[in-house]
C-alpha positions as CSV (number, residue, x, y, z in Angstrom):
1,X,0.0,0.0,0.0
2,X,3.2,2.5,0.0
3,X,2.2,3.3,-3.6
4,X,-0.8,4.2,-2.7
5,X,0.1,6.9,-0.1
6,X,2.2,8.7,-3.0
7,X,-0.6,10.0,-4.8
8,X,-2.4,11.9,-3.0
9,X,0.9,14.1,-2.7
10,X,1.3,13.8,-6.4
11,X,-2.1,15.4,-7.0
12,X,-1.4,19.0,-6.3
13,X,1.4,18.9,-8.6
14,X,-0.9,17.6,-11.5
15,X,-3.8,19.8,-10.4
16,X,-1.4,22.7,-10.7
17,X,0.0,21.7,-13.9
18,X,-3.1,22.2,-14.6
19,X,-4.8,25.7,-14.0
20,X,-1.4,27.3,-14.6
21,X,-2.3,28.8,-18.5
22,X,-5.4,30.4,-20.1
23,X,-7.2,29.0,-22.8
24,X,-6.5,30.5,-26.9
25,X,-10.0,30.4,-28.1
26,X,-10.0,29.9,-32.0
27,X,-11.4,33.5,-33.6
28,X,-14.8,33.9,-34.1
29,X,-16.7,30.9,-32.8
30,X,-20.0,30.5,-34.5
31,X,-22.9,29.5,-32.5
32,X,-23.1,25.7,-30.9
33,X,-25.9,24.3,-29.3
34,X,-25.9,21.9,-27.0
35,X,-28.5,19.6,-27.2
36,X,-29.9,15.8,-25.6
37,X,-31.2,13.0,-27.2
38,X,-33.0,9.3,-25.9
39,X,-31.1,6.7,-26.2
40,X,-31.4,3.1,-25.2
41,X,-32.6,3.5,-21.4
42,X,-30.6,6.7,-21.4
43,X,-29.9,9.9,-22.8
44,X,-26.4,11.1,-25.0
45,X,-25.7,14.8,-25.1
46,X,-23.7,16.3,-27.6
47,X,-22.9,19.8,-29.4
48,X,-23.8,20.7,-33.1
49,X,-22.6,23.6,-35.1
50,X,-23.2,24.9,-38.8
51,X,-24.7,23.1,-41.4
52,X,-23.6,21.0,-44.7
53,X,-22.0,17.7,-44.8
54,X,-21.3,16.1,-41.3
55,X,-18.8,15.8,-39.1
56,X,-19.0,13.4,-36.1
57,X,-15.9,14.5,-33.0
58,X,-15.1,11.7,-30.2
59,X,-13.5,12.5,-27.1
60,X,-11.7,10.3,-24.9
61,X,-11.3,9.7,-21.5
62,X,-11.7,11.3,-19.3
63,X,-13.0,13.8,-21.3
64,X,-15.9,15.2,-23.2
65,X,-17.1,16.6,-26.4
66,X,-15.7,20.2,-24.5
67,X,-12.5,19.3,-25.8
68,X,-13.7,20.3,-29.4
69,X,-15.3,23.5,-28.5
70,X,-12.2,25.4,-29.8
71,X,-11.8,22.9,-33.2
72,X,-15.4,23.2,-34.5
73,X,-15.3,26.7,-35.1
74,X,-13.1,25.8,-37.8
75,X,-14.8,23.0,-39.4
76,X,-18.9,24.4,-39.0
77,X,-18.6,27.0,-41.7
78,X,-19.0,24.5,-44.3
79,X,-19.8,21.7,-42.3
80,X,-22.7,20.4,-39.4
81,X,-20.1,19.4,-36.7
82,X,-21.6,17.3,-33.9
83,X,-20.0,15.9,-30.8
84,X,-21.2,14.0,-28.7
85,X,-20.7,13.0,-24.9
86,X,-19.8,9.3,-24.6
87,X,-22.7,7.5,-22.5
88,X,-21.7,8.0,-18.7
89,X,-19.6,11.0,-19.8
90,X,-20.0,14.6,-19.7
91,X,-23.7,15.6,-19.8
92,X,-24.8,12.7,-20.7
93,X,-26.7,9.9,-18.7
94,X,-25.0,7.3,-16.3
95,X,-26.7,4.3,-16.6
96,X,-25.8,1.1,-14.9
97,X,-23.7,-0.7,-16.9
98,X,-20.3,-1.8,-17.1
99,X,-19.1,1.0,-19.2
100,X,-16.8,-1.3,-21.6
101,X,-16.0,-0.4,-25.2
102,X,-19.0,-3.0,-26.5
103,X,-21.1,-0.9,-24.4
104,X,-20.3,2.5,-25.5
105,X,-20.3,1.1,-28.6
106,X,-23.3,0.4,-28.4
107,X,-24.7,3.6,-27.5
108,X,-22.8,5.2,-29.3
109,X,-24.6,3.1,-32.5
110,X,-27.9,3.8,-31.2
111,X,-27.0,7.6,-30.9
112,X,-26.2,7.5,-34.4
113,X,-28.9,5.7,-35.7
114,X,-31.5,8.3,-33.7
115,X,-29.9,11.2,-35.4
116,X,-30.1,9.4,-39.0
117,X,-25.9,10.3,-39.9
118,X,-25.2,9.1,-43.0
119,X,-21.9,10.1,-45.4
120,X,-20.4,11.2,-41.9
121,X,-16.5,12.0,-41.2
122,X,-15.1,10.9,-38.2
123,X,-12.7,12.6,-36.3
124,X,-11.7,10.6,-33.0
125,X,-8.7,10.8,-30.6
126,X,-8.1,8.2,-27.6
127,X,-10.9,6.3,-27.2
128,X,-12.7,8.1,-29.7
129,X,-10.4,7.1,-32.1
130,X,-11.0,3.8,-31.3
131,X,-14.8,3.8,-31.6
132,X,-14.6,5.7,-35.1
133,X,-12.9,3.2,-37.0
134,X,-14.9,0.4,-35.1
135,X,-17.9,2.3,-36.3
136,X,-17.0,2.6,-39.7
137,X,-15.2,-0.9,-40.1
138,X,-19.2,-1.7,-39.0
139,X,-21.1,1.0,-41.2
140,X,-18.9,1.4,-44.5
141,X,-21.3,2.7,-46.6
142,X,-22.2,5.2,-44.3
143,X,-18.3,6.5,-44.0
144,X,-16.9,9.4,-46.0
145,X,-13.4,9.7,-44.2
146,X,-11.6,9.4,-40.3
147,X,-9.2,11.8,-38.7
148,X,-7.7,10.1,-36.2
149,X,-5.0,10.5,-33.5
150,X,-3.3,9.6,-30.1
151,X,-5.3,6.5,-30.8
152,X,-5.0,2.4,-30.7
153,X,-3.4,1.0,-33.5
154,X,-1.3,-2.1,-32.2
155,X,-1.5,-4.2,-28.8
156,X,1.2,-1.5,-26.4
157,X,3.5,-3.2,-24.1
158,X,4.2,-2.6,-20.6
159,X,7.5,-1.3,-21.7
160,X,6.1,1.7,-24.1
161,X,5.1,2.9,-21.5
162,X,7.7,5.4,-18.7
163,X,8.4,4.2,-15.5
164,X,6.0,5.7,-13.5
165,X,2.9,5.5,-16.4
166,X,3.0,1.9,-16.3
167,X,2.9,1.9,-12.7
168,X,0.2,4.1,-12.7
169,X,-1.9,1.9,-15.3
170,X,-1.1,-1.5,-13.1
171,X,-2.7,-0.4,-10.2
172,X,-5.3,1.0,-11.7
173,X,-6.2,-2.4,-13.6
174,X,-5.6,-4.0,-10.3
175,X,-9.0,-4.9,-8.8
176,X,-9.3,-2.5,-5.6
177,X,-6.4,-0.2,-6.1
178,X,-7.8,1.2,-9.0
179,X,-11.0,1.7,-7.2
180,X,-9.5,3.4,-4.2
181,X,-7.5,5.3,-7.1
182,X,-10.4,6.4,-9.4
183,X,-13.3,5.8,-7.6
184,X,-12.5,7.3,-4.0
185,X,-9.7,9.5,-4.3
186,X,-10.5,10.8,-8.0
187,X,-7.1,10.7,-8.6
188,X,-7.4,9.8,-12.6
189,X,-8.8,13.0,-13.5
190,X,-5.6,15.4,-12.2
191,X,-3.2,12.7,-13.7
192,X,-4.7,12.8,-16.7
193,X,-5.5,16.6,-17.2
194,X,-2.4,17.4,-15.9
195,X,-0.1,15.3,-18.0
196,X,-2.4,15.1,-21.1
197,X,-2.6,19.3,-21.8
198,X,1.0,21.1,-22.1
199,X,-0.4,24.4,-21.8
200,X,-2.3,23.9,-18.5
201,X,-6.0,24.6,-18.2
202,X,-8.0,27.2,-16.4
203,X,-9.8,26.8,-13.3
204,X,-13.2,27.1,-15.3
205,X,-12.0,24.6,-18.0
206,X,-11.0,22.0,-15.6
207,X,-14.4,22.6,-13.6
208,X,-15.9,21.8,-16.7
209,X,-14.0,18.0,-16.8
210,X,-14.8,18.1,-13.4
211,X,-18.3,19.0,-13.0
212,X,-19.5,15.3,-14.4
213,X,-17.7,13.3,-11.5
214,X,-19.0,14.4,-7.8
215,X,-19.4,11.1,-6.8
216,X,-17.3,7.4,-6.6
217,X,-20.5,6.0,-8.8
218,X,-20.0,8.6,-11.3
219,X,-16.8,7.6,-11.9
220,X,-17.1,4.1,-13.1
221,X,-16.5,5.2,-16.9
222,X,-13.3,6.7,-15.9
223,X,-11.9,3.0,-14.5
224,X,-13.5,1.3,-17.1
225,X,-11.8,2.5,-19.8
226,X,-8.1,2.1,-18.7
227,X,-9.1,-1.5,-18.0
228,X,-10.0,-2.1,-21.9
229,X,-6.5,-0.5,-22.6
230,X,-4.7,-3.2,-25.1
231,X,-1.8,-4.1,-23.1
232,X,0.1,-7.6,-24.3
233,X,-3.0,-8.8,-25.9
234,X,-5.4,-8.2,-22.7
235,X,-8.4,-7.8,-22.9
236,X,-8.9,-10.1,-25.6
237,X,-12.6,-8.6,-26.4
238,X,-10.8,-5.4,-26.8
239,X,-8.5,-7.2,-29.4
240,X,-10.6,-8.7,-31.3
241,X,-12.0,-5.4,-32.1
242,X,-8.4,-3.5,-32.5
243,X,-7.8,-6.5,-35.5
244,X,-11.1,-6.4,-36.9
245,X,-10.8,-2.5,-37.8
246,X,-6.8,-2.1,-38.8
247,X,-8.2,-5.2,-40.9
248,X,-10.7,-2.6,-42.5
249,X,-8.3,0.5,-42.8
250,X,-5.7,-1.4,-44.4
251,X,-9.0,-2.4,-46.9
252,X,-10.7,0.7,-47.3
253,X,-8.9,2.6,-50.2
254,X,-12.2,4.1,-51.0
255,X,-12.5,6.1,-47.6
256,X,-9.8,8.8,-47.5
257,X,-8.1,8.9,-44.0
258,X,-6.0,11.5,-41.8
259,X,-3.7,10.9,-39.2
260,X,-2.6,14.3,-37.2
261,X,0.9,13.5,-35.0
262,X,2.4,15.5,-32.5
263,X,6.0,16.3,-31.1
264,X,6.5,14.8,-27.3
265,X,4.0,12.2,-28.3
266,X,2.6,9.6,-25.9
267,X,3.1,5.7,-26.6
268,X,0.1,6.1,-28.6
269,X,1.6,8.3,-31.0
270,X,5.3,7.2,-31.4
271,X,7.3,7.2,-34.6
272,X,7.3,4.0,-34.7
273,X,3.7,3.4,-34.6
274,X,3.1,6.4,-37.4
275,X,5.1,4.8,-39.7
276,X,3.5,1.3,-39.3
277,X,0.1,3.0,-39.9
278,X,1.8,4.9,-43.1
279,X,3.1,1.4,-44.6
280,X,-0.3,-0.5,-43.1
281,X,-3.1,1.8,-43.5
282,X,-5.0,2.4,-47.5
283,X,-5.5,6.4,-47.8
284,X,-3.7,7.6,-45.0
285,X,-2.2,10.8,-44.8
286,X,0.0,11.7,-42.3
287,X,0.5,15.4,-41.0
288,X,3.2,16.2,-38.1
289,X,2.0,19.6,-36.0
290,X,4.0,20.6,-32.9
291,X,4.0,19.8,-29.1
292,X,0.7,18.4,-27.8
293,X,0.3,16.6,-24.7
294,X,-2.2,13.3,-25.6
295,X,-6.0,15.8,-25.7
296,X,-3.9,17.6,-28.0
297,X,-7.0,19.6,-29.3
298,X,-6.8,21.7,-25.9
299,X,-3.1,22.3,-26.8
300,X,-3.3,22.7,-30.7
301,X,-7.3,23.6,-31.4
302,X,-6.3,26.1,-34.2
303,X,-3.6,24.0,-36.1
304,X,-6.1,20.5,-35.4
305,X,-8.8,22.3,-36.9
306,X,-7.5,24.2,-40.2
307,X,-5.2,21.1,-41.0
308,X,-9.0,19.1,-40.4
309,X,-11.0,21.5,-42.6
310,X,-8.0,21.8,-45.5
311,X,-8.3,17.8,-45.5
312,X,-11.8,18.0,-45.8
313,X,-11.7,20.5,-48.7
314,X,-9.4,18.1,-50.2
315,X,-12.0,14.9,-50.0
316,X,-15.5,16.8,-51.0
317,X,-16.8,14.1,-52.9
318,X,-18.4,11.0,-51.4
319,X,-16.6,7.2,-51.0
């Protein structure tokens, strides 16, 4: 239990980290709504901005579709932008469920489905990245393109990751620690804000990651989805679903694809795992931008979105 008396005194640190910088809006913002729709036995909420063809953002964890609000501004001139908060996330409903990938996949389908999105782009990061191309791989014909980064691409090892990150991701796999961790100390939310943005948030952005998590129930999403990270193979569900979509992007020449990588980059994003998804994946372009923690959109909004929207002004046309 000695690891476990270390982070409480490591959480000042990361909360510090970060509320040290102000935000850098993107210019003009047009308007975005936030709005709520049924699904399932729940509810998913999720912003939408402009009008034309669409354009579907996933956050990760332990995020929410706030991570866009400074990218869409650049994309919803030309385009309706929605972004949704993944079931048990943000503003949107907790129900009781076990919060693993099937099941957001799940809601995330029926979220879909309610809204009628057809010839969509995806644009997913973390787990979001994750759930796009397992979405398309599932709904080809109703895919126009992904943008995708700081994603899963390969099975990592326990030795991609630093020192004190794989310890970190251990215990919190570790039935009990990573409860005491996530679920009564709320200890994965500072770690992950704090290490994941380079600039630092304000105190009114991080409220806003905050806000969604008052309680150890609330934050069962956020130590679900570190235990469906593919680590040496484990989970195998989780696998099975990694193969079956690098299966389909290595097979979809048709669908033009994007992958955005950033300096400092995370395990996720290494140069060796960019340029196995350059020689593996059919259509992929590959632009570098600069330093970015791993929700590099709160670092990098501006650059993320125009090098989005030039893509997409690029790939007009339809699969």
């Amino acid at each position: 239990m000695s690891k476990l008396r270390l982070f409480p005194l490591l959480l000042p640190v990361a909360l510090a980290a970060c509320l040290r910088a102000t935000t850098s809006p993107a210019p003009h913002p047009p308007e975005t709504s936030m709005r709520d729709v049924n699904v399932l036995d729940s509810h998913m909420a999720y912003r939408e901005a402009g009008h034309g063809p669409t354009v579907v953002l996933l956050h990760g964890n332990p995020t929410s579709s706030y991570v866009w609000r400074n990218v869409i501004p650049h994309l919803a001139g030309h385009h309706r932008v929605l972004a949704p908060d993944l079931i048990g996330m943000g503003d949107s409903g907790k129900p009781d469920i076990a919060y693993r990938f099937a099941d957001h996949a799940r809601y995330l389908d029926a979220w879909f489905d309610t809204l009628e999105l057809h010839d969509v782009v995806l644009v997913g990061y973390d787990w979001g990245g994750a759930l796009a191309m397992d979405w398309a791989t599932r709904h080809p014909e109703r895919v126009r393109g992904l943008v995708v980064f700081e994603t899963f691409f390969r099975s990592l090892k326990w030795s991609d990751y630093p020192p004190q990150g794989a310890e970190l991701f251990k215990n919190l796999r570790t039935p009990g620690v990573g409860e005491t961790l996530v679920l009564e100390q709320n200890q994965f939310l500072p770690r992950s804000l704090g290490a994941g943005v380079k600039r630092g948030l304000t105190e009114s952005e991080a409220a806003v990651y905050y806000t969604p998590y008052p309680d150890p129930a609330s934050r069962r999403p956020l130590l679900a989805w570190p235990r469906e990270l593919p680590i040496e193979n484990q989970p195998a569900e989780v696998m099975a679903v990694l193969d079956r979509y690098v299966d389909w992007m290595a097979a979809s020449p048709s669908v033009p694809k994007l992958l955005l990588t950033f300096d400092s980059p995370t395990p996720l994003g290494s140069p060796a795992t960019v340029e196995w998804a350059r020689n593996t994946f059919a259509a992929l372009e590959v632009v570098a931008l600069g330093q970015a923690g791993h929700h590099a959109s709160e670092d990098l909004p501006d650059d993320i979105g125009q090098t989005i929207a030039r893509w997409l002004n690029r790939h007009p046309g339809h699969p």
